[in-house]
MIROVEX-875840 format. One record per residue: x, y, z of N, C-alpha, C in turn. Coordinates in steps of 0.05 Angstrom, whole numbers, plus 5000, padded with zeros to 4 digits. Example, Ala and Ser with C-alpha at 12.3 -4.5 7.8 and 13.67 -1.06 7.14 Angstrom:
526448865156524649105156526449345156
525749555142527349795143525850015157
***
This chain:
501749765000500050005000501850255000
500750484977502450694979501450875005
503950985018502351255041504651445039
503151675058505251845053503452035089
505752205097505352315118506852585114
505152765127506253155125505253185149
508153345155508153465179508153755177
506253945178506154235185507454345201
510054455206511454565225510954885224
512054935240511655315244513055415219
515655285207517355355186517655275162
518055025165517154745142516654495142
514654505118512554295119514054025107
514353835121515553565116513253385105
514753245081513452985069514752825070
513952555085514952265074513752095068
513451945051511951705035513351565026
511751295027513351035011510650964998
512251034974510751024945511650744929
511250484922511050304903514650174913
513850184942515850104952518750304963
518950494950521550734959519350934979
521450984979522151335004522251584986
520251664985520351944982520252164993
522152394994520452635017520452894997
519953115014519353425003520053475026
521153745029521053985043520754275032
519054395039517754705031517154845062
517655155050516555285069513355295083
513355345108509955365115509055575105
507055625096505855865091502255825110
502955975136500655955157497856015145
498156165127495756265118493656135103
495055925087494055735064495355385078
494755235094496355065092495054845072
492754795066492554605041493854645016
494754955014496654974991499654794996
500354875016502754765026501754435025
500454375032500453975028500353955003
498654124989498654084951502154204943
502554334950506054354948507354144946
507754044971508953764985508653514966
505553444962506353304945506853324911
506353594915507053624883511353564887
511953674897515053644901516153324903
514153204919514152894923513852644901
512752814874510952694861510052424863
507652444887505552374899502852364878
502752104871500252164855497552074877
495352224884493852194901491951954900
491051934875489051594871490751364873
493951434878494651154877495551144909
494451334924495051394951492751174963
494151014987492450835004491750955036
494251125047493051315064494651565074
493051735075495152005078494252075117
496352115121497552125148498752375157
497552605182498152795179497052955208
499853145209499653315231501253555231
500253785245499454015241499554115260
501354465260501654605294499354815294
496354785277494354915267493754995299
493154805311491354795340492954915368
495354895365496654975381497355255375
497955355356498955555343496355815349
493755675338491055785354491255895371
492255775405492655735431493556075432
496355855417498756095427497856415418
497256395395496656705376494356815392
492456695405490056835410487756875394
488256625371486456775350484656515342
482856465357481456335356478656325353
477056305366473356335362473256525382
470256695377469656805407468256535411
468456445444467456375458466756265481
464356235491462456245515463055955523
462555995559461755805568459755785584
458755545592455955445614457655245622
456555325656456755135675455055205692
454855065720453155015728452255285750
450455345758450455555772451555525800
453155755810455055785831457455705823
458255645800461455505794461655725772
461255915767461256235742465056195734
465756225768467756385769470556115770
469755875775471755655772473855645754
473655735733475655765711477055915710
476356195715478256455722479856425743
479556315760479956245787481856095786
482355885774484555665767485255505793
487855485795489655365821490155605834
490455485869491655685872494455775880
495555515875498555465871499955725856
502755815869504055965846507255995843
506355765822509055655811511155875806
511656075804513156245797513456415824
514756345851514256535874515856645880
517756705862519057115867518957225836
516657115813515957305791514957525798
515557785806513458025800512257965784
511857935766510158035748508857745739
509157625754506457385750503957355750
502357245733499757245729498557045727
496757045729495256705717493956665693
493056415685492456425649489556465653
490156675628488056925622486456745608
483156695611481456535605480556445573
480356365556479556325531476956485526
475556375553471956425546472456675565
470756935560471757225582469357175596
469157295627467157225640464657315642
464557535615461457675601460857475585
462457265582461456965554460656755576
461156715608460456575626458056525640
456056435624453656365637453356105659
452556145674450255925694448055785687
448655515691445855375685444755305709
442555305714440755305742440354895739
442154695752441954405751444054385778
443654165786445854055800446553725806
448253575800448953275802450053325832
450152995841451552985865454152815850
457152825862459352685848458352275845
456252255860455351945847453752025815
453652235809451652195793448752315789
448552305819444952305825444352575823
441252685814440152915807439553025840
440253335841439253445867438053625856
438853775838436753875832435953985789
433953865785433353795753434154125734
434553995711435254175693433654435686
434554575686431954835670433054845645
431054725639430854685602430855035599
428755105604428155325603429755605598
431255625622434055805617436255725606
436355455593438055435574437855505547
434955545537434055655521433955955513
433856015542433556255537437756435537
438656225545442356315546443156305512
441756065494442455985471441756185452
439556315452437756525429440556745449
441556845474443357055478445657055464
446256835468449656725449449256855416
446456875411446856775378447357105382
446157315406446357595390448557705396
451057575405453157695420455857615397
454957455378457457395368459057135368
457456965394459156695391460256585369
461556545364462256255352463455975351
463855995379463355725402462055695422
461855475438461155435464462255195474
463255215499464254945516461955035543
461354695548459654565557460854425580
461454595610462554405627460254445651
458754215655457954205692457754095701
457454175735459354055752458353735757
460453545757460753305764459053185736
459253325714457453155691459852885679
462852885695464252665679462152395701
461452395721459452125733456852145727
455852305705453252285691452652535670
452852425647452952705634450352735619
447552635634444652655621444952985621
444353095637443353375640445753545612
448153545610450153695602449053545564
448253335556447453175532445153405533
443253475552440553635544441253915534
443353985557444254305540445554285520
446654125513447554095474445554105449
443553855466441353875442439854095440
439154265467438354585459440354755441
442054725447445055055441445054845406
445554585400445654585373442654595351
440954585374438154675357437754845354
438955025371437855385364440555455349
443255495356445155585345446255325330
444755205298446854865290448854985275
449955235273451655365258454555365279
453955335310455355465331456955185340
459955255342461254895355461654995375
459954625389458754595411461354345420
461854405445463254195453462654245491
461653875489460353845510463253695530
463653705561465353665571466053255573
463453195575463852875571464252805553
464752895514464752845500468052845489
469452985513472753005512473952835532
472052905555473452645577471552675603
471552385613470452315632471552295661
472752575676473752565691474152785706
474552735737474152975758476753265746
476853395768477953625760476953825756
475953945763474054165752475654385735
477154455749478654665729480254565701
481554345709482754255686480554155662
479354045674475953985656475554125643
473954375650473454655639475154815629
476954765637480454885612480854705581
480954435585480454215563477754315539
475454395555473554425542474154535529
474354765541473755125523476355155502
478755045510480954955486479654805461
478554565472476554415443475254645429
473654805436471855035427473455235428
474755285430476655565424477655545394
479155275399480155305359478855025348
476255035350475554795334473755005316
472855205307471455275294474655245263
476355435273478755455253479455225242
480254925271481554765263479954575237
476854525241475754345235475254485208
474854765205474554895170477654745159
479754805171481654725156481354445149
481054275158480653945171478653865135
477054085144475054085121475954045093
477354345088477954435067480454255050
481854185070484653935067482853705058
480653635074478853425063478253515039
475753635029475653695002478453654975
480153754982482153814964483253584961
482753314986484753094975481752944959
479452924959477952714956477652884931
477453144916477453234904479853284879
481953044889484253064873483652674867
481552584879480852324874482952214890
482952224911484352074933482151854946
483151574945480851474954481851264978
483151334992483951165006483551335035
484651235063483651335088485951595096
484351745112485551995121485951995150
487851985165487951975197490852275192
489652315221491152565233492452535257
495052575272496352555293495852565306
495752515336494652605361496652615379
495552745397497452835417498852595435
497152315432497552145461499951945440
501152085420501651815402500951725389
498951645382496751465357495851715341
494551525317492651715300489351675306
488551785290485451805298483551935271
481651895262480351865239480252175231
479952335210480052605203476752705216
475152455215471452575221471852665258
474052535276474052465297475552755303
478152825297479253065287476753355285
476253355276473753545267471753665291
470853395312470053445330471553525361
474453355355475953315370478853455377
479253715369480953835354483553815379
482353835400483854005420485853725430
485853505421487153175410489653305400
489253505380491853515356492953715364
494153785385495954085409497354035397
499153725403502153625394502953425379
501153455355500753215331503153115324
505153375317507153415306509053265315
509553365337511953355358512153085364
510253015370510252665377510752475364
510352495331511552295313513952235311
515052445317518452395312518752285331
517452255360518452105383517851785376
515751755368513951565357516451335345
517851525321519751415306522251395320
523351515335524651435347524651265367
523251165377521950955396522150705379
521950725361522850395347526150375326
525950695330529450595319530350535349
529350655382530750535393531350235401
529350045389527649775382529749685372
530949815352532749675325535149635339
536249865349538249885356538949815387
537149635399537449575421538449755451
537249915442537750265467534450155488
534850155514532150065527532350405528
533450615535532650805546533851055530
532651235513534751375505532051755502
533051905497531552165491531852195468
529052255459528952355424528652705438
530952745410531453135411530653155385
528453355379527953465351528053795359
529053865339529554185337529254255312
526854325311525854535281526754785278
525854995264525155185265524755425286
521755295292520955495312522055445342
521955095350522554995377524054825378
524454705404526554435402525154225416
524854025418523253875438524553605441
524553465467525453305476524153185496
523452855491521852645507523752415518
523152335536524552075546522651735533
524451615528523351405514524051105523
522750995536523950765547522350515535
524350355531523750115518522150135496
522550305479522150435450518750565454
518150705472515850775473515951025491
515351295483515551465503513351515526
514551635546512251675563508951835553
507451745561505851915563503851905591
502852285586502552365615499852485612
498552475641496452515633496352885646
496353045629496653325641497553475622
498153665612499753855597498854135595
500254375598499854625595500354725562
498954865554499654955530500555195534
504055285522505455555531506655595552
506655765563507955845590506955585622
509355475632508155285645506555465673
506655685684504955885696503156025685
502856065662500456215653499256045630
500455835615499555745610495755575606
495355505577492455385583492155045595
492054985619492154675618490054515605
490954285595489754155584489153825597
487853715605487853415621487153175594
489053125580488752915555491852785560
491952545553493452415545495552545529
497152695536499252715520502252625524
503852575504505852455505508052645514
509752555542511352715552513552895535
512353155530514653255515515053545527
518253615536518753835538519354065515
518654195513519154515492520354745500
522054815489523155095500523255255473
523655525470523755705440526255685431
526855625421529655515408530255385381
528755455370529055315332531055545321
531755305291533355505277532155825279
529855935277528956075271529456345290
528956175318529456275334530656645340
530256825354531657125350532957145367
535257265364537657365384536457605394
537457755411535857975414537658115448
538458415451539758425475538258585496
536758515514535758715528536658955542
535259085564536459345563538859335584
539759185595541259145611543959025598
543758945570546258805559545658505560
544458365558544058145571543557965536
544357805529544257665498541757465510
539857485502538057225488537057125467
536656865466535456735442532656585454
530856665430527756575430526356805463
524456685461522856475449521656605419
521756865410519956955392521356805361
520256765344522256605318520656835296
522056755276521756965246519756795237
520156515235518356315218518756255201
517456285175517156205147517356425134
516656545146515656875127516757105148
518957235146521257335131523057075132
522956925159525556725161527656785168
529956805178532856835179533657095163
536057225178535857385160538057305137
538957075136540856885103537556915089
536256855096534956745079534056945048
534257235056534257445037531957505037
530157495045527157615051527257795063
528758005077529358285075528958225111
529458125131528558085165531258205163
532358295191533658465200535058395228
532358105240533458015266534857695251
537157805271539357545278537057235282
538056945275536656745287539256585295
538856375296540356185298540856145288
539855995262541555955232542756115216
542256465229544356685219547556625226
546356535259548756375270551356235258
548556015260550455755249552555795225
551255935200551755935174554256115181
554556345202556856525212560056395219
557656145228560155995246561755785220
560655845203561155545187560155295182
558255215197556755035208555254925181
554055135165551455125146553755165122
553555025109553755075080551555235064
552355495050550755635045549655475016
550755425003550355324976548654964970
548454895004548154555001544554655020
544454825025541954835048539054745024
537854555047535154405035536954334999
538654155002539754004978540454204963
540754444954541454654943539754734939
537254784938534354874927534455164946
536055234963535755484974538355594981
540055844964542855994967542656134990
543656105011544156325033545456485037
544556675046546156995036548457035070
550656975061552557025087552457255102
553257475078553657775086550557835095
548057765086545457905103545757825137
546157565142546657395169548457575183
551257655169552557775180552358145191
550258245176550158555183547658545213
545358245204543958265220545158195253
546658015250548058035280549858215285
550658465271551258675271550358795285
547158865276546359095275544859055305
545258865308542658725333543658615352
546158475359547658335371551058565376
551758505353554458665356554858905365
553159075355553859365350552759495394
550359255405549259365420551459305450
552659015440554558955465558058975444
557759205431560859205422562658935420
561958735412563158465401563158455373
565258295364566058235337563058075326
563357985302559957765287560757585302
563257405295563357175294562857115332
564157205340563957215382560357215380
559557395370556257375381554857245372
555957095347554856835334555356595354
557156645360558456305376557156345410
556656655413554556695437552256565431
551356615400547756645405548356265406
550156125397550055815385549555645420
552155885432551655745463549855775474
548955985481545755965496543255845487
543855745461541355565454542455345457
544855285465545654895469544154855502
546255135510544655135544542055075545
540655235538537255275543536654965532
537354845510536154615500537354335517
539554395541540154155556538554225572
537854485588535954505615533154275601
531254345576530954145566530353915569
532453835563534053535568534253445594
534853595609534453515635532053485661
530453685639527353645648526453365651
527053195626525952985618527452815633
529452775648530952565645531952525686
534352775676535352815711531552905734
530153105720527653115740526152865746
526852745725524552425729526452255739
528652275754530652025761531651905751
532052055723533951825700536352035703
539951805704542051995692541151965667
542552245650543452305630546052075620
547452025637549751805630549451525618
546051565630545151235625543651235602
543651365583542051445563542851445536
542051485507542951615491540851815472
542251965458540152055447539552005416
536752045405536652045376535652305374
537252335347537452765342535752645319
534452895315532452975284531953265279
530453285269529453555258531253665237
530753905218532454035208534454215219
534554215253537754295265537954155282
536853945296537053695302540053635314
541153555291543353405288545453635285
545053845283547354065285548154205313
546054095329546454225356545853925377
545453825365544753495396547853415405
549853485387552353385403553953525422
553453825418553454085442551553985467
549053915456546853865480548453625495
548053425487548953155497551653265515
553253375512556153375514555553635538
553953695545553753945555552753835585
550553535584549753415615551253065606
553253055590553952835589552952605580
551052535561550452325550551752215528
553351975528555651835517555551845486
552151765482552651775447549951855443
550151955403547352045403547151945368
544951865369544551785341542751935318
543951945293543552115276541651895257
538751925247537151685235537951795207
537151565196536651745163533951785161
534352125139532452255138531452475161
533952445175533752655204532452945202
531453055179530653295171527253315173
526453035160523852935161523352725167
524052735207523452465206521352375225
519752715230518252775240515352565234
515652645203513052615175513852285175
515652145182516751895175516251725202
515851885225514451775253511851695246
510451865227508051905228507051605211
508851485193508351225177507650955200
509351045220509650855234507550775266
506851025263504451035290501650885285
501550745314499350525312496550835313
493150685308490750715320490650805350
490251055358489650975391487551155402
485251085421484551175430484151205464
483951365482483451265515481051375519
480651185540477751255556478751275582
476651485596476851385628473951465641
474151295665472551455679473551505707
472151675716472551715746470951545768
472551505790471451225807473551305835
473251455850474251465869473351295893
475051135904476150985932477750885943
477250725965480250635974479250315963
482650235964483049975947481649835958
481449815982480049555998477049575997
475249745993473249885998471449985972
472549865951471649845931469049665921
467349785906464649565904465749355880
465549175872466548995855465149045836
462249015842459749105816460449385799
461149555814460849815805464049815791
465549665798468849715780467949475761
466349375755466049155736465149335712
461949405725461249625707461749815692
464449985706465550195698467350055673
468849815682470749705648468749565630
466149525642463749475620464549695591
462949915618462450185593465150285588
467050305582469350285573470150175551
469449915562469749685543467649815509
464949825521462849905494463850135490
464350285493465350615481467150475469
469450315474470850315455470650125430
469249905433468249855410466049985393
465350115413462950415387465350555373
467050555389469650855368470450625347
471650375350472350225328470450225309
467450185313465250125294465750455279
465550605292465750785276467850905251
470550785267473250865244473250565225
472250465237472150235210474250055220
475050055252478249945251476549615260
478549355254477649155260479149105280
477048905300477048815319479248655326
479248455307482548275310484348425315
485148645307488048795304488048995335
486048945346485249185370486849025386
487849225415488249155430488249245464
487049195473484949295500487449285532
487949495542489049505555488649695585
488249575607486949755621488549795648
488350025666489450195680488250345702
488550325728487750465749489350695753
489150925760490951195770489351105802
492851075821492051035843493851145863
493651275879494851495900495151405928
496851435942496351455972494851635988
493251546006491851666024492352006026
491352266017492452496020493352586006
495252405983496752545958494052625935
495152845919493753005899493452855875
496252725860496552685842496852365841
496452235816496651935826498251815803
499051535794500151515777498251185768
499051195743497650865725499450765735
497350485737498650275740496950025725
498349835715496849695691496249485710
492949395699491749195704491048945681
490548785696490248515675486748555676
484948585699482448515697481148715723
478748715724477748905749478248735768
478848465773478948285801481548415813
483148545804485548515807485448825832
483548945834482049215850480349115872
479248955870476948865887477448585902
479448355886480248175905482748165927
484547985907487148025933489048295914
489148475923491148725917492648695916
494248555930497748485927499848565910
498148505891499448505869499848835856
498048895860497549245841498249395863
499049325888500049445913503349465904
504049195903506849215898507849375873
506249355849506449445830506349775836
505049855846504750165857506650305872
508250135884510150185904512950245884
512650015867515850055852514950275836
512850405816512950555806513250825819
512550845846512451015862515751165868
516150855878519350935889521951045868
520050855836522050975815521851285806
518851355809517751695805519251825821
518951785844520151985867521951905882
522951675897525751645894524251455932
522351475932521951335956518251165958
517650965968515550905972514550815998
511650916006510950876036509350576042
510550366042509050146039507250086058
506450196079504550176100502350426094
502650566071499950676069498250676050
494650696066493250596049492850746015
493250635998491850685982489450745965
488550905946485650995942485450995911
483450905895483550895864482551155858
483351365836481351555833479651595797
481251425782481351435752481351165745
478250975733479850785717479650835680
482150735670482050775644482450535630
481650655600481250415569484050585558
486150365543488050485518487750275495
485850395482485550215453486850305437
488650095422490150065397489649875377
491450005357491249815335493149845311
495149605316497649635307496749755274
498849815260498549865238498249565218
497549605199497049355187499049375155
501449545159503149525145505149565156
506949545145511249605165511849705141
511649855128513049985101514550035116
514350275127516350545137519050375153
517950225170519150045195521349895184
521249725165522749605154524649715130
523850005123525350075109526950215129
526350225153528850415169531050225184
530249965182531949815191533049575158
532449735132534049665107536949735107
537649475105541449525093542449785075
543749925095545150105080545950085052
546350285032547550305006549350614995
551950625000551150934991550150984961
548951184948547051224940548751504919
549351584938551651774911554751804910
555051954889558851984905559852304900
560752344917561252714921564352644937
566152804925567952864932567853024956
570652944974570453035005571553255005
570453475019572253725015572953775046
573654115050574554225073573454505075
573254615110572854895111573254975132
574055185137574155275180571755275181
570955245206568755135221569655325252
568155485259568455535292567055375306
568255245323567055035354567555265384
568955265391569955385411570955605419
572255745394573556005396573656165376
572056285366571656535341574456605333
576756655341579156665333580056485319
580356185327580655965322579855775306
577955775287576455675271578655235258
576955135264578654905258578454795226
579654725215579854595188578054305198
575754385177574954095185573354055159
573653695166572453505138570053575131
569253595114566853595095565353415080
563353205090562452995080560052945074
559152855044556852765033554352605053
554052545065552152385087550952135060
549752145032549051935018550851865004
552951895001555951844990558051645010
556951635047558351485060557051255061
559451015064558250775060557550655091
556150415097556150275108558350115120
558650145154561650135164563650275167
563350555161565050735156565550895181
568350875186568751035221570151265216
569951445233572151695228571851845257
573652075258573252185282573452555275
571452675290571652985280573652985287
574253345274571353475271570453455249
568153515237567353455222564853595213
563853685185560453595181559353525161
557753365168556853205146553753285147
553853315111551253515100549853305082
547253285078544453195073543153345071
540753245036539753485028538153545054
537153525078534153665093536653755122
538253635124539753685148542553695140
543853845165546553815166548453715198
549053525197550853475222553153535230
553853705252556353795274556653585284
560453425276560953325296564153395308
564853355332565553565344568053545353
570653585354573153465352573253255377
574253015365575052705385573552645381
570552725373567752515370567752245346
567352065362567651795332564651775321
564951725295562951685279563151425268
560651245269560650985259557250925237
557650915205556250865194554550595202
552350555210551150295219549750125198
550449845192550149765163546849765165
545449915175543149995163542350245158
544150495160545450695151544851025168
544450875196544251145219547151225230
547451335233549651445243551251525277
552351245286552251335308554751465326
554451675338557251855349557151805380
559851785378560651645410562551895420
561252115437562652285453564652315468
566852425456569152425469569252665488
569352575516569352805532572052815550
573153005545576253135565576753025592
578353005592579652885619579653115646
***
């Protein structure tokens, strides 16, 4: 079966497909404004013929990008009366406690869009007091004259019965069926109130934008006679049907970002790494996940943006840290003298200022190309000349001129503070969660990826880091390889011992049917599914709780032993200690349905025997590493021209049309006869 996968980045849009058996990719700029032009780009560059396409595979920083810009739907929320003010209100934790100027995240829905519904559930479920049809009616005809063009649907305790919150939908989409409606049980079934009602109003914030686009991408492929299936990325790791997408938007935050982890999680498979961090660094950001036993974490929590002001979100997403740091990235000196890079980036449009689109701020890749790093003449395979002298006036004019330093010094400044910033990073993932860095390795990707992971690595010590092929797009090439997935949960709070048996039976009942209604619906078959289920279970007092995998509901309600001990070691591995004499309490049980893919194209071509593929003579150039004075003579190498088995030691870089790799003097390089590249860190005595 032919497929192919595009990844929408803030900068550029990645294609990879295996078409009639080969590998094909594209890289083009994003253009935010149009992105179905950009996929009709992609594969026009790919030549991708669409009817002979079996499934196109795809993710997009549409939804997130939403978040961040502000530029989403107006819209309202309902909840229940006396809870108005729950959302504004947030935590009252504050993470930031010597920020002056800290604030908390400024609401989606404003609290003139915050209506009351006159109902109330008790947390079993039970009615105290019945719905007013009535004034919900009369809230829905207000919405239509104010401008909505969303609504999120959160009240209180509707994840243990969501009859009443199902009634105010069928009013708000009978009166307003033009208005997207997103009801709170229809995203997730679970306590929280604030996080609940934050999840919502994100679904309805950019699902009016996301789902026109969703749309319009639909039209254009079924309209180019594409007749095969369309799935879109999701945030937890898996994909999920484009109709599901549509309703579900606020799923695809980190479509992107997660494929490349995805893919790297089974080169760590190939290559027999139980534990290693995938680093991708685009453009706009850099991001880095911990991945153990070829599968990265995923967590149930995430903030979108600033982790204090940020929007939280309570979905399944896959552990990934972000900091502003892509090529794209701006240098910039504040008023004190002080050099930073990011978080703000140029993007696509002006870009860098090499790129000759007339920008004026320094990036990182003004940087790089300063330092020697970038071949101006080889960037994206030669399809784009980079202008040295523009790079060079802009860190002039912006960098140099404001802290009196030479280019090249403020270049090799702006290179260091983004290796720094991208190990803190790295260390998020790894040293905060109780992993060394020592015990690790990494796999680099992205299109600067591999030009900066051996500064990173070398900066908290991780021994080696591996370069995949296709490291530029291997984002779009994760995406070939990701199973079906969906989760369920519900909420079920008690203590272990004290649990009704009937009522935890029941709860993986309806679990169980929801998730075979989502299969009936995507068409996925049953054979290939695979049902996996999970308690989040806490000690007596604690806030937060962690999964722990179950075989069956007996395993809750009879002898515990077992999911006791199991709780303890996960416990003691999270945090570094476990209290085995105290009682435990369940507060979450959950469904993780999958469904492997029912092809290995992608998979088996990444673990195909090397070949080199062209031949380019080896050249030379100074290169700055360490000292702007100093610049080292270093090798110059084809990356599809080296063969299989081939060792050497920087410094070095070796260039590929989508990427280019820094490696770094004493570092060994070993071609792997299935043609990744792996570098073994030489670090000083």
């Amino acid at each position: 079966m032919n497929i192919v996968g595009v990844d929408i980045g803030g900068t550029f849009t990645d294609l990879v497909g295996c078409i009639d058996g080969k590998i094909v990719t594209s890289k083009t700029s994003t253009t935010p404004a149009s992105p179905t032009d950009v996929v009709a780009e992609s594969l026009r560059l790919a030549k991708c013929d669409l009817p002979g396409l079996g499934e196109f595979l795809h993710g997009a920083t549409i939804a997130i990008n939403t978040v961040l810009e502000r530029k989403g739907a107006t819209t309202a929320l309902l909840t229940t009366k006396g809870f108005r003010d729950v959302y504004a209100i947030g935590r009252s934790n504050r993470i930031e406690a010597f920020n002056l100027f800290f604030h908390r995240p400024k609401p989606l829905a404003p609290r003139h869009l915050t209506f009351e519904v006159d109902e109330r559930l008790n947390p079993a479920g039970e009615a105290l007091k019945p719905l007013d049809l009535a004034g919900v009616e009369a809230i829905a005809r207000e919405l239509a004259g104010q401008g909505v063009e969303a609504v999120a649907v959160c009240l209180l305790h509707s994840y243990a019965n969501p009859a009443h919150e199902r009634a105010v939908g069928e009013v708000l989409r009978r009166v307003n069926p033009t208005m997207f409606v997103t009801l709170s049980h229809e995203i997730l079934r679970e306590f929280r109130e604030y996080e609940r009602t934050s999840t919502t109003v994100l679904n309805a914030y950019v699902g009016p934008r996301v789902s026109k686009y969703l749309a319009t991408l639909e039209d254009y492929l079924r309209g180019e006679k594409f007749p095969g299936k369309l799935h879109m990325m999701r945030s937890n790791g898996g994909v999920m049907s484009i109709a599901q997408a549509k309703v579900q938007p606020v799923s695809m935050m980190e479509s992107g970002p997660v494929a490349g982890m995805i893919g790297a999680g089974k080169l760590a498979l190939h290559l027999g790494i139980e534990r290693c961090i995938g680093f991708d660094m685009g453009g706009t950001t850099a991001k880095c996940s911990l991945i153990t036993n070829g599968a990265p974490a995923v967590e149930e929590g995430y903030v979108i943006g600033d982790l204090a002001s940020g929007q939280p979100m309570q979905l399944p997403v896959v552990d990934i840290v972000e900091v502003g740091t892509g090529g794209g990235s701006i240098a910039w000196v504040d008023g004190t003298g002080g050099l930073h890079v990011g978080p703000k980036s140029a993007g696509a449009d002006p870009g860098p200022a090499c790129y000759g689109k007339g920008s004026l701020d320094p990036v990182i890749t003004d940087a790089d190309l300063v330092l020697g790093r970038i071949n101006p003449g080889r960037f994206l395979g030669g399809g784009m000349q980079l202008d040295v002298a523009a790079a060079e006036r802009a860190i002039e004019a912006r960098v140099g001129g404001p802290l009196k330093l030479p280019v090249k010094e403020c270049a090799l400044g702006i290179a260091t503070i983004a290796d720094t910033a991208m190990s803190l990073a790295v260390r998020a993932v790894s040293v905060n969660k109780g992993v060394d860095p020592r015990d690790t390795a990494m796999i680099a990707f992205g299109g600067a990826g591999p030009l900066h992971a051996i500064a990173v690595a070398r900066e908290i010590f991780i021994p080696r880091v591996i370069i995949p092929k296709l490291p530029g797009t291997f984002s779009a090439l994760g995406m070939l390889m990701a199973s079906w997935r969906q989760d369920f949960v519900r909420t079920l709070v008690g203590g272990l011992e004290r649990l009704d048996a009937a009522l935890v039976t029941k709860v993986f009942a309806e679990l169980t049917e929801d998730a075979h209604a989502q299969l009936a619906r995507d068409g996925v078959s049953k054979e290939g599914a695979e049902f996996r289920y999970y308690a989040d279970l806490r000690y007596v007092g604690q806030e937060h709780a962690l999964q722990i995998p179950l075989r069956d509901a007996a395993m809750l309600t009879g002898d515990t032993k077992e999911v006791r001990e199991l709780f303890h070691v996960e416990h003691d591995q999270r945090y570094g200690q476990a209290a085995m004499e105290e009682k435990l309490e369940v507060v979450n049980l959950r469904l993780v349905l999958t469904a492997a893919r029912s092809d290995t194209i992608a998979e088996a071509w990444m673990v195909e025997e090397w070949k080199a593929t062209d031949s380019a003579p080896e050249s030379s150039r100074d290169v700055i590493f360490s000292d702007p004075d100093k610049p080292l003579k270093t090798r110059i190498l084809w990356r599809p021209a080296m063969p299989a088995g081939m060792t050497f030691a920087g410094p070095a870089v070796i260039e590929e049309p989508n990427s280019t790799i820094l490696i770094h003097p004493g570092d060994k390089v070993t071609v792997t006869k299935t043609g990744h590249l792996i570098v073994d860190i030489h670090f000083a005595d």
